[in-house]
C-alpha positions as CSV (number, residue, x, y, z in Angstrom):
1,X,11.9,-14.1,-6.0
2,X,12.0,-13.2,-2.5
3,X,13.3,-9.7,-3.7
4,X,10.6,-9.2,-6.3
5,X,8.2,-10.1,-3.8
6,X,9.1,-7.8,-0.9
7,X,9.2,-4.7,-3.3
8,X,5.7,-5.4,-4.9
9,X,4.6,-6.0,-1.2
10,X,6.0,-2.7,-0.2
11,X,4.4,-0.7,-3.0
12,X,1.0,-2.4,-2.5
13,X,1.1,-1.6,1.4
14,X,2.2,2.4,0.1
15,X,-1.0,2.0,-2.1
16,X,-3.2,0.6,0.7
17,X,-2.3,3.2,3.1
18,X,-3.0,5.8,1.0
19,X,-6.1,4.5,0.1
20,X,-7.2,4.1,3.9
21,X,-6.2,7.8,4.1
22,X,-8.6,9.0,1.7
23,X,-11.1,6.9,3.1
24,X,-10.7,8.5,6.6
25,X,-10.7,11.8,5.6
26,X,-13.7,11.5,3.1
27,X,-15.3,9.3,5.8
């Protein structure tokens, strides 16, 4: 559980910061 949990946390945080990213730069 704990290992299922830290991977879907670490692609969600990839996702995020890419996401803030393309905010920035189109902001």
């Amino acid at each position: 559980m704990y290992r299922v949990v830290s991977g879907y946390g670490g692609v969600l945080f990839s996702v995020l910061l890419s996401v803030v990213k393309k905010n920035t730069f189109y902001f």
